[in-house]
VOPAGU-2260 file (C-alpha; in pm, 1 decimal, decimal comma):
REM VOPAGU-2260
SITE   aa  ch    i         X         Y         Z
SITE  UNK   A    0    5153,6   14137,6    -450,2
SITE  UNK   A    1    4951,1   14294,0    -177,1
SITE  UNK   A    2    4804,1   14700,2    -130,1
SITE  UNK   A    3    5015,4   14628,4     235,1
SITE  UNK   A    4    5352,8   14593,4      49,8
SITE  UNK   A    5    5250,7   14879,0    -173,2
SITE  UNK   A    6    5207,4   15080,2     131,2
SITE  UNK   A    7    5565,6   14945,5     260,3
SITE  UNK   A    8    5732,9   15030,5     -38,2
SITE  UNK   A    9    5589,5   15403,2     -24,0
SITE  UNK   A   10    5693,6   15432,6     310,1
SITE  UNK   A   11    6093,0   15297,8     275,7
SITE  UNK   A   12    6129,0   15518,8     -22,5
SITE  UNK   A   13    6007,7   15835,0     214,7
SITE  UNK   A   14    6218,1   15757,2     479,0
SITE  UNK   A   15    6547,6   15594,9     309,1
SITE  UNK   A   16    6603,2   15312,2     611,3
SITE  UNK   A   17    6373,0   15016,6     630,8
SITE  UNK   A   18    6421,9   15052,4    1001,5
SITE  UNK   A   19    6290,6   15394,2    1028,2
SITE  UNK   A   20    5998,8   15293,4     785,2
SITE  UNK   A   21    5919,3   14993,3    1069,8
SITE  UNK   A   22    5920,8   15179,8    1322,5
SITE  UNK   A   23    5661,5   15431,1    1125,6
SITE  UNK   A   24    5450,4   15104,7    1042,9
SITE  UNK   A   25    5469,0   14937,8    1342,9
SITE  UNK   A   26    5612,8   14633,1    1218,5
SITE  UNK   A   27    5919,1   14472,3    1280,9
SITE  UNK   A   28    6217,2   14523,1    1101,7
SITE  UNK   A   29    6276,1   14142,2    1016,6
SITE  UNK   A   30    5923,3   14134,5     880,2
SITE  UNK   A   31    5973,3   14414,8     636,4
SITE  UNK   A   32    6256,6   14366,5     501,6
SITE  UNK   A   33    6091,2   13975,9     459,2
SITE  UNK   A   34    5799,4   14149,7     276,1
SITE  UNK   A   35    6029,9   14330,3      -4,4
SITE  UNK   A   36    6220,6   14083,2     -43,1
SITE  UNK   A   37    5885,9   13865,7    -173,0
SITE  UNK   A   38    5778,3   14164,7    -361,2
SITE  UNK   A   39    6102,6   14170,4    -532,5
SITE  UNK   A   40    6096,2   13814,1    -620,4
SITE  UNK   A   41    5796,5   13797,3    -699,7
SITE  UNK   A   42    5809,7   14095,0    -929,9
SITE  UNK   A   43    6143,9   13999,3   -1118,2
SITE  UNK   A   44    6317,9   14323,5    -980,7
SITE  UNK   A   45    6523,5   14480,6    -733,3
SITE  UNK   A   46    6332,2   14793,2    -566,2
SITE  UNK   A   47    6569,8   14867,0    -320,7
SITE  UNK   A   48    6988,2   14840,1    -332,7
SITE  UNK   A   49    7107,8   14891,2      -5,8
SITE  UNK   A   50    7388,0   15143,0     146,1
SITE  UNK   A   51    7568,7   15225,5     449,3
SITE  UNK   A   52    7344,1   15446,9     520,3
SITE  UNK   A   53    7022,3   15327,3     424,2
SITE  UNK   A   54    6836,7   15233,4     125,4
SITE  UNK   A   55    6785,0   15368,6    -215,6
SITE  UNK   A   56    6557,7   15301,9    -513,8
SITE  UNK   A   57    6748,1   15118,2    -830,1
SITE  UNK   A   58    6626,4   15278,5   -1162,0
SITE  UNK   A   59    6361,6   14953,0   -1191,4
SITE  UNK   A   60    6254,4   15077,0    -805,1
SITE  UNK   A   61    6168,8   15415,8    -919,2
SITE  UNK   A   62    5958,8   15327,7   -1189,6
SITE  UNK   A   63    5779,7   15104,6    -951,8
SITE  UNK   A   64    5715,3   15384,5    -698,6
SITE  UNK   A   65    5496,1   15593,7    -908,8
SITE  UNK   A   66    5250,7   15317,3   -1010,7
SITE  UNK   A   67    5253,9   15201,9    -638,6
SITE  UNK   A   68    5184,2   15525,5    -552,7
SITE  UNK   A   69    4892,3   15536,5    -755,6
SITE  UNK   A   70    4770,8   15220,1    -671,8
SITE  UNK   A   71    4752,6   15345,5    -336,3
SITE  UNK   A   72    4605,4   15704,4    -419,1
SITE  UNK   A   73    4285,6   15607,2    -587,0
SITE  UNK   A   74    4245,5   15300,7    -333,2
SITE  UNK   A   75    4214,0   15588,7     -48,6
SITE  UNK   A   76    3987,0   15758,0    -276,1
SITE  UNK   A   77    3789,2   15479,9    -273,5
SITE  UNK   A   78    3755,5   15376,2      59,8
SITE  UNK   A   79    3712,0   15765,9     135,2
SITE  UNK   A   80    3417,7   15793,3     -90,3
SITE  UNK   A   81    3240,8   15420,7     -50,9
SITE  UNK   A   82    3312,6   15346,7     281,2
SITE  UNK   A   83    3306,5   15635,4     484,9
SITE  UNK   A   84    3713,5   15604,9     578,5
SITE  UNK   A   85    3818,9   15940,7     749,8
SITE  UNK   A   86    4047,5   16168,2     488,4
SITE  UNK   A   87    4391,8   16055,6     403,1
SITE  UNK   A   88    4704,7   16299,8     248,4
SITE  UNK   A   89    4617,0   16296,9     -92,5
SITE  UNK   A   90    4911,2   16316,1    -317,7
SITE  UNK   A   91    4992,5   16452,8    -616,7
SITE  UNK   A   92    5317,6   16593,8    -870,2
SITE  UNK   A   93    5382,7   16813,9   -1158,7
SITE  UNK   A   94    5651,1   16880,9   -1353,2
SITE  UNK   A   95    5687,7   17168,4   -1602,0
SITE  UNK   A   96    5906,6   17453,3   -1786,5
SITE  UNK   A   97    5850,1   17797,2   -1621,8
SITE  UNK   A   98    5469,3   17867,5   -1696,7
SITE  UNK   A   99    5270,8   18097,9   -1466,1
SITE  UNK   A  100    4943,7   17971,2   -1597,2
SITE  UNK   A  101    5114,9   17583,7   -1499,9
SITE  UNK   A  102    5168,7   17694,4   -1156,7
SITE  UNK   A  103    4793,4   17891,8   -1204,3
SITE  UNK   A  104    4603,4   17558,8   -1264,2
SITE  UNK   A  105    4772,6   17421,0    -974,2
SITE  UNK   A  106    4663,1   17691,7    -746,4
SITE  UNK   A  107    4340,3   17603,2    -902,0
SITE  UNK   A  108    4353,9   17205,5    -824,5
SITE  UNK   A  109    4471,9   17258,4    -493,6
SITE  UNK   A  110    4233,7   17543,3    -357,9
SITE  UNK   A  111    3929,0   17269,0    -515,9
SITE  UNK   A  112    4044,8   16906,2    -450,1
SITE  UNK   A  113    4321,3   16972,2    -147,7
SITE  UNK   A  114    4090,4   16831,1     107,8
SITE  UNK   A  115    4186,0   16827,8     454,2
SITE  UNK   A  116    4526,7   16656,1     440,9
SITE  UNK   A  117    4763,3   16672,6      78,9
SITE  UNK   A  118    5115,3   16630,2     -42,3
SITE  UNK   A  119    5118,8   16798,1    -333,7
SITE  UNK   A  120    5402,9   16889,8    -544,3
SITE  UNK   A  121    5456,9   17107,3    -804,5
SITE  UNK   A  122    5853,4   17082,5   -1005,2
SITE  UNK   A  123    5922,8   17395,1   -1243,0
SITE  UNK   A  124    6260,4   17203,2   -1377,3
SITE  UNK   A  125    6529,9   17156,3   -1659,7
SITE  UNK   A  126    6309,5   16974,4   -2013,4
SITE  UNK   A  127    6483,6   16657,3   -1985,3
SITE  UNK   A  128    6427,1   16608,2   -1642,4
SITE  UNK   A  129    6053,8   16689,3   -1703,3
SITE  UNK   A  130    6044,1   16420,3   -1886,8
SITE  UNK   A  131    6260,8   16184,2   -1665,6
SITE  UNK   A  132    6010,4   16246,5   -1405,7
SITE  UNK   A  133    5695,6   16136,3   -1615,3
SITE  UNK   A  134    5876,9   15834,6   -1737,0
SITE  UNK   A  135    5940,8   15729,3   -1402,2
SITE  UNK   A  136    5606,1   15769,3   -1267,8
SITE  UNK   A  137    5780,6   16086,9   -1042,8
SITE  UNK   A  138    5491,8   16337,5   -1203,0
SITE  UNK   A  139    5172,9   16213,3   -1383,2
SITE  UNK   A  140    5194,2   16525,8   -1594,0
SITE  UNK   A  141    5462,1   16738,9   -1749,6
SITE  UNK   A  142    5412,4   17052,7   -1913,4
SITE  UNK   A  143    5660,5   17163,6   -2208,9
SITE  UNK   A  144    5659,4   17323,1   -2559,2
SITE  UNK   A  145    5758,0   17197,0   -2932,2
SITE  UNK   A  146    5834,0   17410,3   -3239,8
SITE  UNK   A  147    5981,2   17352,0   -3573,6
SITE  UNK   A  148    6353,4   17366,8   -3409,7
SITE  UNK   A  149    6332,7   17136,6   -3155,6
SITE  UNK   A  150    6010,9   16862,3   -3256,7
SITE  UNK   A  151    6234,0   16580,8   -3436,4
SITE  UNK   A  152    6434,4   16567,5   -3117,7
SITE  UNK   A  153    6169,7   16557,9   -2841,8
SITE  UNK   A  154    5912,7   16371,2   -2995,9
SITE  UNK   A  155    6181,7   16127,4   -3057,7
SITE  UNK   A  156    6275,6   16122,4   -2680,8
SITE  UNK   A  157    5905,8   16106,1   -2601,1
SITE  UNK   A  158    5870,6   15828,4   -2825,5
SITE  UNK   A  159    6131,8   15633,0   -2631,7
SITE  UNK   A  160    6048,7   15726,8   -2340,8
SITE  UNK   A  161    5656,6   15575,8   -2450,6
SITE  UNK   A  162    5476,8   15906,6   -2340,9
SITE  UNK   A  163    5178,0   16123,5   -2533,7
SITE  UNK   A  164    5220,7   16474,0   -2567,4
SITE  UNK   A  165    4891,7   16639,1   -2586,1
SITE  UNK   A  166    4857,9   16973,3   -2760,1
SITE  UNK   A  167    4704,1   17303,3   -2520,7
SITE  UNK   A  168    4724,8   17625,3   -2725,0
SITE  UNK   A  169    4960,2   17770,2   -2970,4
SITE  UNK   A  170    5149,2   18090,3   -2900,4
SITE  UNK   A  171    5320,1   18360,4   -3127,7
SITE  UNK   A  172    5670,3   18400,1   -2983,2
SITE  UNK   A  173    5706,5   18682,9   -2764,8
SITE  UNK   A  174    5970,8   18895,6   -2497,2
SITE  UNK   A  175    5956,8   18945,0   -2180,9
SITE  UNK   A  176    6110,6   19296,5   -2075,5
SITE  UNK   A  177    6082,4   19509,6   -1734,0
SITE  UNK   A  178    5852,7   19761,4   -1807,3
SITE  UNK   A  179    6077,1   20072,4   -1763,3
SITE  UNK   A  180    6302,7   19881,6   -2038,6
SITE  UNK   A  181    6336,6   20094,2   -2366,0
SITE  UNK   A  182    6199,9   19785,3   -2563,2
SITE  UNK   A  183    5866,7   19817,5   -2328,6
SITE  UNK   A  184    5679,4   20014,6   -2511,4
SITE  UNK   A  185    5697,7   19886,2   -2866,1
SITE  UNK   A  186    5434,4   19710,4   -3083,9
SITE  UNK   A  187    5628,7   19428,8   -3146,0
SITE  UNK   A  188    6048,1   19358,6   -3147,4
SITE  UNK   A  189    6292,3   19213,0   -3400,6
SITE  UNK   A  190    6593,4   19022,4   -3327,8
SITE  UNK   A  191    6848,4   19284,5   -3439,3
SITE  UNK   A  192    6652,9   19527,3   -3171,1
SITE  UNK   A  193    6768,6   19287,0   -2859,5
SITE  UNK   A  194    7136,3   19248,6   -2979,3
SITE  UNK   A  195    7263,7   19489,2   -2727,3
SITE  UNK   A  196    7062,0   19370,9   -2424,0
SITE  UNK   A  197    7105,9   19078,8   -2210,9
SITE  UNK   A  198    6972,9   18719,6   -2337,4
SITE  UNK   A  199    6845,8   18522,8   -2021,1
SITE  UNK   A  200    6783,4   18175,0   -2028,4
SITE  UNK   A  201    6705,9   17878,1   -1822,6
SITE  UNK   A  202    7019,2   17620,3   -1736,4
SITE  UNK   A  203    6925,2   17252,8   -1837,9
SITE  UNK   A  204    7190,9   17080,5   -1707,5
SITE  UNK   A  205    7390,2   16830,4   -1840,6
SITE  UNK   A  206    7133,4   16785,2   -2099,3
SITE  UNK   A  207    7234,8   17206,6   -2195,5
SITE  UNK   A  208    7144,0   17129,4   -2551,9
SITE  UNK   A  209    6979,3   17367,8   -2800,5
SITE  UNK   A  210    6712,4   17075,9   -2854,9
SITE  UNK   A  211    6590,5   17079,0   -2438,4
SITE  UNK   A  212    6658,1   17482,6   -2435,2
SITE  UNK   A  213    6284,8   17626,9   -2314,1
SITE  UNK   A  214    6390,5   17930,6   -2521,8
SITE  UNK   A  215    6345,2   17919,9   -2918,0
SITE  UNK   A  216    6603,3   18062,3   -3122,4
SITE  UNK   A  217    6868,9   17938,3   -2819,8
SITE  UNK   A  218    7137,1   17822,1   -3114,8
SITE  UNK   A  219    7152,5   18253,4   -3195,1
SITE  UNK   A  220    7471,8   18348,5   -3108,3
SITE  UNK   A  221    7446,8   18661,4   -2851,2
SITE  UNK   A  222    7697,6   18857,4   -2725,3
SITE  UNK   A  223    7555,9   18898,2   -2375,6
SITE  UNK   A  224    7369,7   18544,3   -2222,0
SITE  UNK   A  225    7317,3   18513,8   -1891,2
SITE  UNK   A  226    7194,2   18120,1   -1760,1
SITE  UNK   A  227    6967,0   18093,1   -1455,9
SITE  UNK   A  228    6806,9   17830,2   -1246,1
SITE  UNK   A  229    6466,8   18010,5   -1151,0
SITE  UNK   A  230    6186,3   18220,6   -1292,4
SITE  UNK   A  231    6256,5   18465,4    -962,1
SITE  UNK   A  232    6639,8   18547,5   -1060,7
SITE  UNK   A  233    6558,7   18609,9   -1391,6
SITE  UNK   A  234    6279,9   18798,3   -1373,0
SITE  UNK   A  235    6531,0   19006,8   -1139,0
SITE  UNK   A  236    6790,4   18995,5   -1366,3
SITE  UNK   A  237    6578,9   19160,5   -1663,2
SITE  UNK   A  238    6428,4   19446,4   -1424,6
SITE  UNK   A  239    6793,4   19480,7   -1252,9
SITE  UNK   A  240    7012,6   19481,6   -1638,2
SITE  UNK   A  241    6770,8   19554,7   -1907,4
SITE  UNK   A  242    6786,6   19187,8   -2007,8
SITE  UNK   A  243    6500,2   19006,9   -2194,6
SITE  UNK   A  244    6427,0   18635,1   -2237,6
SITE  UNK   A  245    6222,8   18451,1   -2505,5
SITE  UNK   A  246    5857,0   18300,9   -2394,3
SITE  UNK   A  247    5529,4   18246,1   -2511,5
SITE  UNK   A  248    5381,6   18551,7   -2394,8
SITE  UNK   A  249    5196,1   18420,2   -2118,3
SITE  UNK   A  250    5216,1   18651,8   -1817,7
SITE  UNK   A  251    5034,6   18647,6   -1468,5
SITE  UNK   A  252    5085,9   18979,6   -1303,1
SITE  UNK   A  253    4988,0   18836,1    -941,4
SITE  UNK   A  254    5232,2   18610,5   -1003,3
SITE  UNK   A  255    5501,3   18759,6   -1225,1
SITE  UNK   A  256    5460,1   19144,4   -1061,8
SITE  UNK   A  257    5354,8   19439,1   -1278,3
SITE  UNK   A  258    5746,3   19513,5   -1375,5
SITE  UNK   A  259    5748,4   19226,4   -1634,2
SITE  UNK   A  260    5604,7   19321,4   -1979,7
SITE  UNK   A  261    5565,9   19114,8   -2261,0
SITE  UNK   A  262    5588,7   19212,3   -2647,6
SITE  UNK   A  263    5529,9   19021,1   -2962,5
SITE  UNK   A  264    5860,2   18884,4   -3083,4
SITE  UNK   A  265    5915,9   18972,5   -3529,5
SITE  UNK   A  266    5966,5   18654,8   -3616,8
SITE  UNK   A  267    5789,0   18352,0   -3811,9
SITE  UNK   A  268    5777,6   18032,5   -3592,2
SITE  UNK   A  269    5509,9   17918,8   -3324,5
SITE  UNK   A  270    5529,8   17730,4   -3002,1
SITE  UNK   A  271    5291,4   17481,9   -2916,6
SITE  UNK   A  272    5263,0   17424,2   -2522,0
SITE  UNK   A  273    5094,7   17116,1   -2434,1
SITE  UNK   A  274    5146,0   16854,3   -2171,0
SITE  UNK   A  275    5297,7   16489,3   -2161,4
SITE  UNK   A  276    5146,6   16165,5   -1976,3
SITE  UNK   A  277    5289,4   15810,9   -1943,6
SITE  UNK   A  278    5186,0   15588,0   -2230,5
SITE  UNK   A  279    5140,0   15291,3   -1973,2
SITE  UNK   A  280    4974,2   15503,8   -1692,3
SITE  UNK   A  281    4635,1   15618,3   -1702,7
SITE  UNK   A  282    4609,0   15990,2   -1500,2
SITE  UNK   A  283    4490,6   15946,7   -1116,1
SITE  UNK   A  284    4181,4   16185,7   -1041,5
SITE  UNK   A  285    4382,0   16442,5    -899,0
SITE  UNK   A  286    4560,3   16416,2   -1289,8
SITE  UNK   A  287    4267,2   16444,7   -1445,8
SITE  UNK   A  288    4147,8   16739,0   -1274,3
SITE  UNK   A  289    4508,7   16893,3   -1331,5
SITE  UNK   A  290    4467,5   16904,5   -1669,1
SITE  UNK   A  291    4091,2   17054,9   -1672,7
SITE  UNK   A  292    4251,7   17334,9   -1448,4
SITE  UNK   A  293    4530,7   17348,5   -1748,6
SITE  UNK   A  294    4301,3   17403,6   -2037,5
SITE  UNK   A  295    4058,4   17636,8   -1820,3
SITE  UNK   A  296    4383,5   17849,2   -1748,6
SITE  UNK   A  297    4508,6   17813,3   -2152,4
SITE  UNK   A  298    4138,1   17901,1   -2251,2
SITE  UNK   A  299    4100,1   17574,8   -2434,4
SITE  UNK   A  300    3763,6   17396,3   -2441,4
């Protein structure tokens, strides 16, 4: 195994065609597909299963991809700090639940470590694809919360999935209202107080159980729920119908706007937010510096 057929893999998954990917390397087509092909054998694995219209990455190919990718990443940091090689696109990805101060700290790695040329990427996504994407190497860091409802199940699926989740902060649960709502102003809100308004959620997919739910208390029945697919329509949809969702209180009014408000929730449970990392992976710099920006944005030391 070579850093060249690294490099080759990279660039067939980007482009889906090993012919478009040759003529991008400057290589012929025989020759490529010759390369993989060795990789493959030598490796024990098929990286590639190929289509009509191209070529995809088999669930062994995936997995693959992210520690080529790495490979790859701190190899150009290398070469750009020892030997005086010009910059190349650095590369990075992040998945996590809907956190401002997740989407904060990557404002804060990118406006430090960008550099001249990046391909960063940052996924706010369904729980159990969150952790899908660290398995596979997709993100080297995931962001997500556990409480007393949901812990069994996702450490479990952690567990099996051989990643660490590493504790940030704890948070009291809390509501997020528009600020002209009638809840707005109060000191702190029970649950029979938000029976009449909206519940707002995120959609998880075909994983849509109470267990992967970024909301706590998502197995309360509710007379009015409303599912969404992105922080913008639902912070929308509480200004627009009074609606509320379930959070940990974290709120970023240059990101969020000044119309979202958030108040203690009554009741006893806790969330604590921390982030996940592949067992068999260690974080890239660009990782590392991720989750500095993380705990300088959660105030942990």
């Amino acid at each position: 195994m070579t850093l060249l057929q690294l490099k080759y893999i990279v660039v067939i998954a980007e482009t889906g065609s090993i012919s478009e990917a040759a003529k991008k390397l400057y290589i012929a087509q025989p020759s490529l597909s010759l390369a993989v092909k060795e990789l493959e054998k030598e490796l024990g694995i098929v990286i590639f299963s190929r289509t009509n219209k191209g070529v995809v990455l088999s669930a062994e190919g995936e997995e693959f991809l992210g520690y080529a990718r790495q490979v790859i990443e701190q190899t150009n940091l290398i070469q750009e700090r020892y030997m005086g090689s010009a910059p190349v696109k650095r590369l990075f990805c992040v998945s996590t639940q809907h956190y401002s101060f997740a989407v904060e700290a990557f404002v804060d790695l990118l406006k430090e470590y960008g550099g001249e040329k990046y391909l960063f990427r940052i996924r706010e996504t369904q729980t159990y694809e969150l952790i899908e994407d660290v398995a596979k190497l997709r993100s080297e860091v995931g962001v997500l919360y556990l409480n007393h409802f949901n812990e069994t199940v996702l450490r479990r699926t952690l567990r099996e999935k051989e990643l660490l989740f590493h504790p940030l902060f704890t948070a009291r649960p809390h509501v997020f209202v528009s600020s002209s709502s009638p809840l707005a102003s109060k000191a702190s809100i029970s649950l029979d107080e938000l029976a009449d308004y909206p519940r707002l959620s995120f959609e998880q997919g075909e994983h849509n159980s109470f267990y992967f739910s970024e909301e706590i208390l998502s197995a309360l029945e509710r007379p009015k729920d409303i599912v969404v697919s992105d922080r913008a329509t639902l912070f929308n949809l509480l200004i627009g119908l009074n609606g509320y969702t379930i959070c940990s209180g974290v709120i970023n009014e240059e990101l969020n706007g000044p119309n979202i408000v958030a108040v203690p929730l009554d009741v006893d449970d806790r969330m604590e937010i921390g982030y996940v990392t592949n067992r068999k992976a260690a974080l890239t710099t660009f990782g590392q510096r991720y989750v500095e920006a993380l705990k300088r944005r959660c105030g942990v030391s």
